[in-house]
C-alpha positions as CSV (number, residue, x, y, z in Angstrom):
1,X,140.2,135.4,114.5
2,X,140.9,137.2,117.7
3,X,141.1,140.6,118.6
4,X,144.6,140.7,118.8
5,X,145.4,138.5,116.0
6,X,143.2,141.2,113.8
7,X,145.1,144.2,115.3
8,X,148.2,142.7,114.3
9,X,147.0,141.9,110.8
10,X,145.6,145.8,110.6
11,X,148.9,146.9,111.8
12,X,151.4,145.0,109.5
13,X,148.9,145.0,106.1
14,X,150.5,146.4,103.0
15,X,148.4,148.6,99.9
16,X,147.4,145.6,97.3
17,X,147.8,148.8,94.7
18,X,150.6,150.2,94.9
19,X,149.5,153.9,93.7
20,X,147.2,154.0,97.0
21,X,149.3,155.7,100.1
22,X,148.9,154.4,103.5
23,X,148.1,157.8,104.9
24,X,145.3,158.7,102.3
25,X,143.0,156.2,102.6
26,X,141.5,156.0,106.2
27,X,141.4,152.9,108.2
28,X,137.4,152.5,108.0
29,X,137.4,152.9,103.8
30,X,140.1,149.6,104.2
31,X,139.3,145.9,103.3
32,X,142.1,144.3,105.1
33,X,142.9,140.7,103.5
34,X,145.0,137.8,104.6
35,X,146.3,136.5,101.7
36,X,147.8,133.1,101.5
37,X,149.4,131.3,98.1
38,X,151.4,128.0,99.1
39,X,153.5,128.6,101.7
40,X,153.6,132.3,101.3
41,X,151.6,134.9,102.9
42,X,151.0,138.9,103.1
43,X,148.5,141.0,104.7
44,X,147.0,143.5,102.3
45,X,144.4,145.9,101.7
46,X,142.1,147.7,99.3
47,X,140.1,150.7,99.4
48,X,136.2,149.3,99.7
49,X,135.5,150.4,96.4
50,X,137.5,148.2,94.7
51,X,135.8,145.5,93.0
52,X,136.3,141.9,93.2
53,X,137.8,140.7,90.3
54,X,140.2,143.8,90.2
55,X,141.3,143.0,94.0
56,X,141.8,139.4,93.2
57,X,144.4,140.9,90.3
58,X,146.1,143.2,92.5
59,X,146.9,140.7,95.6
60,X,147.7,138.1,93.0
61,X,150.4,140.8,91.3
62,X,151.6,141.2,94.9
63,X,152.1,137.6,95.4
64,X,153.7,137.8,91.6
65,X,151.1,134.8,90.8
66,X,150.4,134.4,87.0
67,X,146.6,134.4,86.9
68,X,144.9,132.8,83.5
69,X,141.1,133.5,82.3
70,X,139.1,131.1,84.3
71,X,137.7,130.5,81.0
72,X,140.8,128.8,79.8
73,X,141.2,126.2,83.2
74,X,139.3,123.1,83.1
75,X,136.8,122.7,85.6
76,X,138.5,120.2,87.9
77,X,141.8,122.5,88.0
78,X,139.0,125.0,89.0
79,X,138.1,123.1,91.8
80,X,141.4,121.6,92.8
81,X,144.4,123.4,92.0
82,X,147.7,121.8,91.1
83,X,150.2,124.7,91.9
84,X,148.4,126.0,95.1
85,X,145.1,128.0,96.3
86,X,144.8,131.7,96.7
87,X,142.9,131.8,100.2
88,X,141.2,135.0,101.3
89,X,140.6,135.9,105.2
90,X,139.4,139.3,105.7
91,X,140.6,141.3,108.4
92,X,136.7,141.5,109.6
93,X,135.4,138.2,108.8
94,X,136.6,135.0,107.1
95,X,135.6,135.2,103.2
């Protein structure tokens, strides 16, 4: 991504939780996501502290996406997804 592309998605990023307020959680303690599912798409972000698995939860509640126990999906809907993809870009660096 570009400089500008990234100041935009810094700029217009909502909280992925939404008990964390915009104005207590500095810029630099921010993982700033792109987060795509289907055609839809939001910039979010996370405090740096927040584990993986419990971001993955929160953007997908954002998105209202119904997410099962990978346990539960078979490997090849693992792999290739019938109702869409959740695709991650961080505001720093494509993930």
């Amino acid at each position: 991504m570009k400089a500008i592309e990234l100041m935009k998605l810094r700029r217009k990023a909502e909280p992925a939780n939404p008990r964390d307020d915009p104005s207590s959680v500095p810029m630099d303690e921010r993982l700033i996501v792109e987060v795509t599912y289907n055609t839809m798409g939001m910039a979010l972000w996370v405090k740096n502290d927040v584990i993986a698995g419990r971001a993955l939860d929160l953007f997908a509640a954002k998105m209202r996406v119904h997410v099962s126990p990978v346990s539960s999906i078979k490997r090849d809907e693992r792999r290739h997804p019938q109702d869409g993809r959740i695709a991650l870009c961080s505001g720093r660096k494509p993930v």
